[in-house]
PDB file of N, CA, C and O in Angstrom:
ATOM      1  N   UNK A   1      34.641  22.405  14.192  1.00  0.00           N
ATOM      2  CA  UNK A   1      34.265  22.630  12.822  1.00  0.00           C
ATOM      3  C   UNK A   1      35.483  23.104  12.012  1.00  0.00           C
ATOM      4  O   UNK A   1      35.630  22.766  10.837  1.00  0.00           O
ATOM      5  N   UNK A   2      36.558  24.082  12.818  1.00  0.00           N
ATOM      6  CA  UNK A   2      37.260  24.484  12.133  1.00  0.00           C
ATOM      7  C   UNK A   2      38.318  23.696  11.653  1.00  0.00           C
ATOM      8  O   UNK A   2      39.120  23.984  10.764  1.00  0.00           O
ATOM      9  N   UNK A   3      38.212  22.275  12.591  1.00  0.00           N
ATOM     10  CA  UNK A   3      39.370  21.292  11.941  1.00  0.00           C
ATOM     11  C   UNK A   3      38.848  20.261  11.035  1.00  0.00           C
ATOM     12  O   UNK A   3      39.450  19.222  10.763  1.00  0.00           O
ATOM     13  N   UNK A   4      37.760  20.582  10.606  1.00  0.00           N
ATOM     14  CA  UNK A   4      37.077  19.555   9.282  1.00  0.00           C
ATOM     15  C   UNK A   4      36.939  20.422   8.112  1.00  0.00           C
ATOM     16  O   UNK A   4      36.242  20.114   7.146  1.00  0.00           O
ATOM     17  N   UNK A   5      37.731  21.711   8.221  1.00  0.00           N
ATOM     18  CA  UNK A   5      37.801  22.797   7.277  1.00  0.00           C
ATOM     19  C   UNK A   5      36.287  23.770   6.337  1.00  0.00           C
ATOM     20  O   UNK A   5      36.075  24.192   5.200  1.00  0.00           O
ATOM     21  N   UNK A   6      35.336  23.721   8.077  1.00  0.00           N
ATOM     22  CA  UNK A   6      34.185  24.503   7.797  1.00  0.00           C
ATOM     23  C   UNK A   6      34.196  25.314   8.428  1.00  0.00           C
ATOM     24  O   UNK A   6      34.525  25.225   9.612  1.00  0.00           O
ATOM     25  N   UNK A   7      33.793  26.530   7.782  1.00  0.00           N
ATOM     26  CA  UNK A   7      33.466  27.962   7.948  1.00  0.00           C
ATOM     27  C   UNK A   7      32.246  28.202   8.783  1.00  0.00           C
ATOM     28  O   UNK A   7      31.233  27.905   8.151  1.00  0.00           O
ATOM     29  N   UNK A   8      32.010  28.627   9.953  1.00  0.00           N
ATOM     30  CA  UNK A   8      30.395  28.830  10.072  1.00  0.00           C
ATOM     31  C   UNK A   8      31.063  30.014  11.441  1.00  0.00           C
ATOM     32  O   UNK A   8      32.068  29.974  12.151  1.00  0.00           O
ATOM     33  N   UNK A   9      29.955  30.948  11.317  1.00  0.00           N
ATOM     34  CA  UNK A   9      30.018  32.259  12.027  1.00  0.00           C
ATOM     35  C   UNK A   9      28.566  32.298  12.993  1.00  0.00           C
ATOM     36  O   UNK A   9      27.937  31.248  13.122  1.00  0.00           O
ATOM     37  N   UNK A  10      28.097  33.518  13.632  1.00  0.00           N
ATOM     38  CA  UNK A  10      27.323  33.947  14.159  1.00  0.00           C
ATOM     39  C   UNK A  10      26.655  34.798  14.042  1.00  0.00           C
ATOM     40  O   UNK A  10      27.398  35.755  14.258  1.00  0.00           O
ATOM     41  N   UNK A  11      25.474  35.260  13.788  1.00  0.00           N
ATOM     42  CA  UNK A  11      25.231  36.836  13.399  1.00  0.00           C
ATOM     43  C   UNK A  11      23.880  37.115  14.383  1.00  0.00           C
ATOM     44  O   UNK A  11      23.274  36.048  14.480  1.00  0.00           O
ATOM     45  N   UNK A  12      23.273  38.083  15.068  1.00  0.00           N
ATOM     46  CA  UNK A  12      22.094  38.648  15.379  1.00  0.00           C
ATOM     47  C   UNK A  12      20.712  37.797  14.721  1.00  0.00           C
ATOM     48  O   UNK A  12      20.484  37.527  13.542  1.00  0.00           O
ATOM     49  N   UNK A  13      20.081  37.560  15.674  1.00  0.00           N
ATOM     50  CA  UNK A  13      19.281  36.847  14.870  1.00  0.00           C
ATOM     51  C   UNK A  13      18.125  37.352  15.442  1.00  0.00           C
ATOM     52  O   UNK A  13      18.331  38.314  16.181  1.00  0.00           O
ATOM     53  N   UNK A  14      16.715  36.921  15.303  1.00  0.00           N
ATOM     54  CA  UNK A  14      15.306  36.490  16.142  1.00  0.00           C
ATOM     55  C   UNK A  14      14.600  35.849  15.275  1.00  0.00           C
ATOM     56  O   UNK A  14      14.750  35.690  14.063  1.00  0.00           O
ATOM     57  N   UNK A  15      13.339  35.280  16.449  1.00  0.00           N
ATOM     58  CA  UNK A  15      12.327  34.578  16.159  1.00  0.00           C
ATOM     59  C   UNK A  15      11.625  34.068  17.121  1.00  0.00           C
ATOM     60  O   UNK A  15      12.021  33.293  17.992  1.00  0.00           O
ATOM     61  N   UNK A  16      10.430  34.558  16.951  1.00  0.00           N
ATOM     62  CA  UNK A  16       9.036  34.257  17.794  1.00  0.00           C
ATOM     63  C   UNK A  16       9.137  33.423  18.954  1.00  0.00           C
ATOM     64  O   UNK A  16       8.417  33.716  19.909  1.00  0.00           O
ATOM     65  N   UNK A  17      10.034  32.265  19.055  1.00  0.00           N
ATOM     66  CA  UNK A  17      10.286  31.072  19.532  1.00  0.00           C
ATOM     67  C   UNK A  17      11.269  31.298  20.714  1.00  0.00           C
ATOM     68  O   UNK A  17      11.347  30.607  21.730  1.00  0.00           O
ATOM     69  N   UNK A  18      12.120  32.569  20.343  1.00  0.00           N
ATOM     70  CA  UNK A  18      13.422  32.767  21.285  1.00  0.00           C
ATOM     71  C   UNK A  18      13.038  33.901  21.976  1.00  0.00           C
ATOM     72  O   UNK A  18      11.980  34.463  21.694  1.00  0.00           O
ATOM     73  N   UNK A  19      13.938  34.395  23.045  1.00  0.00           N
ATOM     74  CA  UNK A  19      13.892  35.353  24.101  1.00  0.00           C
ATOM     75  C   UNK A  19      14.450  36.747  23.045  1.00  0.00           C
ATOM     76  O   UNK A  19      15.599  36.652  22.612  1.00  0.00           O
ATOM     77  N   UNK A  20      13.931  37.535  22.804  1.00  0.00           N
ATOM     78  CA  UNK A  20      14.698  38.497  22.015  1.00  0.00           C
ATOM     79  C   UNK A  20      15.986  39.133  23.098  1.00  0.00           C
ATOM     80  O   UNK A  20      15.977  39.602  24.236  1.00  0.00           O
ATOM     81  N   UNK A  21      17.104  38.849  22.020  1.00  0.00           N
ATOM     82  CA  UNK A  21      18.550  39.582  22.364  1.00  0.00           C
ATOM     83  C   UNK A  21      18.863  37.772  22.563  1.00  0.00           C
ATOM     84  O   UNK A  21      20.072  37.543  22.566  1.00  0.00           O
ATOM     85  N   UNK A  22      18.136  36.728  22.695  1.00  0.00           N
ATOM     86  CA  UNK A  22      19.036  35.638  23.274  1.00  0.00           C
ATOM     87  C   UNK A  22      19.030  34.433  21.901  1.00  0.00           C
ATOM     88  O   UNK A  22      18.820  33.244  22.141  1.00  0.00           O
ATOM     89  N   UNK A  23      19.266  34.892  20.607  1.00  0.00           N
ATOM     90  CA  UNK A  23      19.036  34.176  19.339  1.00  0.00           C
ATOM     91  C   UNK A  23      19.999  34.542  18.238  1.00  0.00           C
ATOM     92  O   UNK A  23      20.398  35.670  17.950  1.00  0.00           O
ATOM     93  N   UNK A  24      20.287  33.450  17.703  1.00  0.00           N
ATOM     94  CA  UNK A  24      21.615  33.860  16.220  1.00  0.00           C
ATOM     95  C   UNK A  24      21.410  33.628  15.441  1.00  0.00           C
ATOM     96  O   UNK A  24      20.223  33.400  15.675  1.00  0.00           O
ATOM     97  N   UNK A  25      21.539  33.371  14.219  1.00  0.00           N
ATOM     98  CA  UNK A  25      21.445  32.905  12.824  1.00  0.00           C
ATOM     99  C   UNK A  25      23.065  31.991  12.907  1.00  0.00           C
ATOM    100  O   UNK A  25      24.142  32.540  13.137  1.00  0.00           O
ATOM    101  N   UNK A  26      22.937  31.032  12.744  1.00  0.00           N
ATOM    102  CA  UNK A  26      24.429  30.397  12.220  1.00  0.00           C
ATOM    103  C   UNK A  26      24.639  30.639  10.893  1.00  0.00           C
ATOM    104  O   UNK A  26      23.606  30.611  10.224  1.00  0.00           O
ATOM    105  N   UNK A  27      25.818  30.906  10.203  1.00  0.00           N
ATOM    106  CA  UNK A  27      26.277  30.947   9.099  1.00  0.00           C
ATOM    107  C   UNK A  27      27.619  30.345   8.375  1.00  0.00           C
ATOM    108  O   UNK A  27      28.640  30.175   9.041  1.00  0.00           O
ATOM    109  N   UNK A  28      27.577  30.103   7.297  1.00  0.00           N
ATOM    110  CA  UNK A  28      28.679  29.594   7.037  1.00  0.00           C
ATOM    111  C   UNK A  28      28.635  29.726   5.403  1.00  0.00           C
ATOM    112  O   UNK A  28      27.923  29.223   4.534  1.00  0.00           O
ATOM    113  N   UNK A  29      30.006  30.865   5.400  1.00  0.00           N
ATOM    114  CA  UNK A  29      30.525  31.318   3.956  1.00  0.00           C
ATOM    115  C   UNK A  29      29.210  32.394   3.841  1.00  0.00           C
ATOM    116  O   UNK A  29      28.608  32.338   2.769  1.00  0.00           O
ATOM    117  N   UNK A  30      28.788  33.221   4.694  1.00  0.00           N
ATOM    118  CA  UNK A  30      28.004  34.276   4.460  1.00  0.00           C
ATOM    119  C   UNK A  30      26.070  33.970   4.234  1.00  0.00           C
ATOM    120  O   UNK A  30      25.219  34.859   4.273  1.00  0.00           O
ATOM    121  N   UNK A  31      25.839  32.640   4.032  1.00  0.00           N
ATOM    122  CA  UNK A  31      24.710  32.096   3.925  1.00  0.00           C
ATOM    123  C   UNK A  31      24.454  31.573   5.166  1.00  0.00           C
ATOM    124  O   UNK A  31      25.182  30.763   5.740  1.00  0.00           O
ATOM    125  N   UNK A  32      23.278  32.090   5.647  1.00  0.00           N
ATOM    126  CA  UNK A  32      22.434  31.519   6.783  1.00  0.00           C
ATOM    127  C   UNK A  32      22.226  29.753   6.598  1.00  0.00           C
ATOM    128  O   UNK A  32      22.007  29.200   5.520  1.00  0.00           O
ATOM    129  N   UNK A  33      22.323  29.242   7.584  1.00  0.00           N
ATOM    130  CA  UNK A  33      22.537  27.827   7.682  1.00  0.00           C
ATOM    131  C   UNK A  33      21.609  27.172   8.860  1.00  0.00           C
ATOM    132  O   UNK A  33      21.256  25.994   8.799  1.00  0.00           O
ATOM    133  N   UNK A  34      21.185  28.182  10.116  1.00  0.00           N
ATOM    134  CA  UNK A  34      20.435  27.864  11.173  1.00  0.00           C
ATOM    135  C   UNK A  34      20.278  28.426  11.859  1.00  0.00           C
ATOM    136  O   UNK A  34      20.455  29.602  11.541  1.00  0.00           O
ATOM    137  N   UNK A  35      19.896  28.227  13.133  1.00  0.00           N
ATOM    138  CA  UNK A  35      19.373  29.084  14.321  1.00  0.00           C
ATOM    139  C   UNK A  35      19.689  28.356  15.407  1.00  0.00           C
ATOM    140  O   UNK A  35      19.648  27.126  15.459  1.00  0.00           O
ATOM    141  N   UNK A  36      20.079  29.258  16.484  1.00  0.00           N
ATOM    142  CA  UNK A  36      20.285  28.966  18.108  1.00  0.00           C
ATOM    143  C   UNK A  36      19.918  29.644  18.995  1.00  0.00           C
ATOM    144  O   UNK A  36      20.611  30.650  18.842  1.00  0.00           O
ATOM    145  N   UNK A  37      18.963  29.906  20.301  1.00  0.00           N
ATOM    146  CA  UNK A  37      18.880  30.123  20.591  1.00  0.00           C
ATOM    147  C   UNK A  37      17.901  29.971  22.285  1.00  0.00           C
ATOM    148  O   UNK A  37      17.863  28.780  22.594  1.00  0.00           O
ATOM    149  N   UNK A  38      17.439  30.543  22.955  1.00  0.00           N
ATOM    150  CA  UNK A  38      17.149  30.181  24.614  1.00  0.00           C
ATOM    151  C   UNK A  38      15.789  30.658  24.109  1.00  0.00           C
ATOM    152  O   UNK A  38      15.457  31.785  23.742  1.00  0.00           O
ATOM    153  N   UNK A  39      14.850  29.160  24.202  1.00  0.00           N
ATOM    154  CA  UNK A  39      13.022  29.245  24.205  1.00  0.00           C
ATOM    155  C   UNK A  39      12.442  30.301  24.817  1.00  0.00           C
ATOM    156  O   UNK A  39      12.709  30.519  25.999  1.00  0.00           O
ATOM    157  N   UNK A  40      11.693  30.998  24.216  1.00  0.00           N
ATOM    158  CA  UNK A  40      10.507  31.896  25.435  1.00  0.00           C
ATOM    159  C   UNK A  40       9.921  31.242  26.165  1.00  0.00           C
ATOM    160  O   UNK A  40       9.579  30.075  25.972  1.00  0.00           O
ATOM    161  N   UNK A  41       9.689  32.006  27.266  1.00  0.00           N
ATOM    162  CA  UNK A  41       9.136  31.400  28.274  1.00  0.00           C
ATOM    163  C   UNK A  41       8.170  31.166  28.205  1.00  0.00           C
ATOM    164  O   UNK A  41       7.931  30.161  28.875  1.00  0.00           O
ATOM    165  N   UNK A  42       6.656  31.863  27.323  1.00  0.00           N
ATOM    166  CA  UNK A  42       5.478  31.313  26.654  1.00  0.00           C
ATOM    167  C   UNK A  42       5.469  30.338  26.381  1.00  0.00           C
ATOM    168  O   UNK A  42       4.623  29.683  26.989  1.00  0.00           O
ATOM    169  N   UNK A  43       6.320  29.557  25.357  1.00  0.00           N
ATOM    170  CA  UNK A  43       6.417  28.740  24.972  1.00  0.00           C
ATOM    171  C   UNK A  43       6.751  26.869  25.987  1.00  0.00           C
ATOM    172  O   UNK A  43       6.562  25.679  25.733  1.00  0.00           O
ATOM    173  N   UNK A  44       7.381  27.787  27.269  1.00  0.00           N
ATOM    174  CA  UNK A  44       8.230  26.492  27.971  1.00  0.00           C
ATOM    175  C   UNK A  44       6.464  26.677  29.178  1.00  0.00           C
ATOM    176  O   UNK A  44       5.906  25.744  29.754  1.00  0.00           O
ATOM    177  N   UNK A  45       6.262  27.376  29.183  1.00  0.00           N
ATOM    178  CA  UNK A  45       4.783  27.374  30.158  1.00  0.00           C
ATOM    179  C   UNK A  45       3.726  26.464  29.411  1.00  0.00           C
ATOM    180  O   UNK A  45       2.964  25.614  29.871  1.00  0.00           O
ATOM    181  N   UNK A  46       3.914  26.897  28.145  1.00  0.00           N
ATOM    182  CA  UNK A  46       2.619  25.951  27.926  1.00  0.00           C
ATOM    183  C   UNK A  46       2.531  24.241  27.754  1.00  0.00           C
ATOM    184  O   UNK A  46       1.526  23.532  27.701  1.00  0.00           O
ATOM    185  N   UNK A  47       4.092  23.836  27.683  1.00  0.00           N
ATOM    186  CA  UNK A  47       4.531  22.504  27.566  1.00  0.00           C
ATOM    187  C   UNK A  47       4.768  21.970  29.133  1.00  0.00           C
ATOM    188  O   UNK A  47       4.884  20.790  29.464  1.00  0.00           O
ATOM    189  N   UNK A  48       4.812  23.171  30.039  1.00  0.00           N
ATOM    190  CA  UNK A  48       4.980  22.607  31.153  1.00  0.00           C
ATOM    191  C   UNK A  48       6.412  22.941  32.000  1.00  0.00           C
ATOM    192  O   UNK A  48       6.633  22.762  33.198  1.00  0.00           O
ATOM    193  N   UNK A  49       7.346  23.516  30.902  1.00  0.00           N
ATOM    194  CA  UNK A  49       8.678  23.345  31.526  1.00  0.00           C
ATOM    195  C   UNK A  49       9.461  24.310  32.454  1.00  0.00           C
ATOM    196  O   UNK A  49       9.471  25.506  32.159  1.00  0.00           O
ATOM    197  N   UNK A  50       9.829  24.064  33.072  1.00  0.00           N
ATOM    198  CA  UNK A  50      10.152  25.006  34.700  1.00  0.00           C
ATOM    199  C   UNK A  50      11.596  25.307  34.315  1.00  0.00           C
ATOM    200  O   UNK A  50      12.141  26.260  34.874  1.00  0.00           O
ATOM    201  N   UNK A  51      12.199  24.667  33.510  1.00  0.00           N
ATOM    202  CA  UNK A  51      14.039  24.574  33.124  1.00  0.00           C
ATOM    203  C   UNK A  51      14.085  25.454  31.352  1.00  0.00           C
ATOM    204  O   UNK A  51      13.411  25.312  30.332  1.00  0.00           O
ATOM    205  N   UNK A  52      15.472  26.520  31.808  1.00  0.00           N
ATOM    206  CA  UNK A  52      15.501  27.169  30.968  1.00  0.00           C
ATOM    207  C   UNK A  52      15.835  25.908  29.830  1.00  0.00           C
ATOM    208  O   UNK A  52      16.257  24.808  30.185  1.00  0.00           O
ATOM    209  N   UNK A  53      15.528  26.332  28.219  1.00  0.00           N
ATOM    210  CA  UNK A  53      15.868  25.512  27.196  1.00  0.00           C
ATOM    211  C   UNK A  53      16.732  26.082  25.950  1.00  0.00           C
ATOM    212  O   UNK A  53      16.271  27.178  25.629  1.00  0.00           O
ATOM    213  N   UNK A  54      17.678  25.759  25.255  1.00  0.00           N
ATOM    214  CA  UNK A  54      18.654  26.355  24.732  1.00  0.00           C
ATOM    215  C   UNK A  54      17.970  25.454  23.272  1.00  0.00           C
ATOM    216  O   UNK A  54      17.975  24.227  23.378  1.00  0.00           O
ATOM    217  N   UNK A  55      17.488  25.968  22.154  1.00  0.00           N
ATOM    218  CA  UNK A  55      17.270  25.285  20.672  1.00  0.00           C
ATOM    219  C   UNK A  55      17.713  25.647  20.006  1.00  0.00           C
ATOM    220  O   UNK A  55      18.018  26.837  19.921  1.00  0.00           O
ATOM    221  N   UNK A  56      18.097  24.274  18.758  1.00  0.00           N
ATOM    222  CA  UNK A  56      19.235  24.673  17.767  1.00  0.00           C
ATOM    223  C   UNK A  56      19.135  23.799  16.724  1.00  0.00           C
ATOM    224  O   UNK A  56      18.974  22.595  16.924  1.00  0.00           O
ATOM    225  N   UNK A  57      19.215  24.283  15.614  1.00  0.00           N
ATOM    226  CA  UNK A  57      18.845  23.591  14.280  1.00  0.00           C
ATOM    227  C   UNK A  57      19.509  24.287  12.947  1.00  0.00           C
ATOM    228  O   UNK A  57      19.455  25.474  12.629  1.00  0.00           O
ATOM    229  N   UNK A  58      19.959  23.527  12.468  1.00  0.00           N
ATOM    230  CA  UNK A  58      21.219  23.629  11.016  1.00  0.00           C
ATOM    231  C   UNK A  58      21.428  22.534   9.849  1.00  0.00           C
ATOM    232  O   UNK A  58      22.099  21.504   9.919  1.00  0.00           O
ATOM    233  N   UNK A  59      20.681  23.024   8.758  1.00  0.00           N
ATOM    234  CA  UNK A  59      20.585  22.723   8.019  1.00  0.00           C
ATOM    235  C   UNK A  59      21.945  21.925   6.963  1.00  0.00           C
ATOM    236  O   UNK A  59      22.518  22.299   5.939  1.00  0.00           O
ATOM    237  N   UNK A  60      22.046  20.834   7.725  1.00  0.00           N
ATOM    238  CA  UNK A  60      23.526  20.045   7.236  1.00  0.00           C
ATOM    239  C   UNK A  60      23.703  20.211   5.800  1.00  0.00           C
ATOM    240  O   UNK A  60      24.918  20.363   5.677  1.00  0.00           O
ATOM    241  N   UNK A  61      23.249  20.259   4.817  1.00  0.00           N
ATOM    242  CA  UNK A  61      23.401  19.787   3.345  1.00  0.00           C
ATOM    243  C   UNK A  61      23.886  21.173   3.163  1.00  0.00           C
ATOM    244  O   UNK A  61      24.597  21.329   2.170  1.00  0.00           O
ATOM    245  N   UNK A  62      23.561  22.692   4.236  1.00  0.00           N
ATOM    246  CA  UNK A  62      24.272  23.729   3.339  1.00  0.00           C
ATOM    247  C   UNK A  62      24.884  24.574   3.859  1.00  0.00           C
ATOM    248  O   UNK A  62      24.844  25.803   3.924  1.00  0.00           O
ATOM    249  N   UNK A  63      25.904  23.210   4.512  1.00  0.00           N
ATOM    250  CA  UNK A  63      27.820  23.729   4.846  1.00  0.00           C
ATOM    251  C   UNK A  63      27.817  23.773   3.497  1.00  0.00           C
ATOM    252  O   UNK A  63      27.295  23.181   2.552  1.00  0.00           O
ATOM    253  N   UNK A  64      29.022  25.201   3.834  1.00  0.00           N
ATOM    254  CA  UNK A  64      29.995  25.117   2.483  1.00  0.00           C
ATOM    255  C   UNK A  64      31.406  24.523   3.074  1.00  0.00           C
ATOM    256  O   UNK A  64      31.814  24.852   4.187  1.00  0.00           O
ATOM    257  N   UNK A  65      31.907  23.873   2.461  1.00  0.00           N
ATOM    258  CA  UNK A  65      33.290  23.804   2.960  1.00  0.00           C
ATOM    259  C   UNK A  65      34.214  24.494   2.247  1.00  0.00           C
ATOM    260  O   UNK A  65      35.394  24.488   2.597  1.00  0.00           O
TER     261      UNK A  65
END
């Protein structure tokens, strides 16, 4: 990212969806941009899944460059 001259950081994050302590907020230029983080296990039981899962989603249109 840093050689297409975008800014994006990491900060503390949660949400219902993630393992608390295992979730970030992505950022870039101080505005929240997305989320990353390792599924609860509630969540991977009820779909079935035996393999830890890492989710991640970022809202492309609001890089700043």
């Amino acid at each position: 990212m840093a050689s297409m001259g975008i800014e994006i950081g990491f900060e503390e994050g949660s949400g219902a969806e993630f393992i608390p302590g295992r979730c970030a907020k992505i950022t870039s230029k101080g505005e929240e941009i997305g989320v990353v983080g390792e599924v609860h296990p509630k969540i991977l039981n009820a779909f079935g899944i035996e393999e830890p899962v890492v989710g991640c989603e970022i809202e492309l249109s609001r890089i700043k460059y």
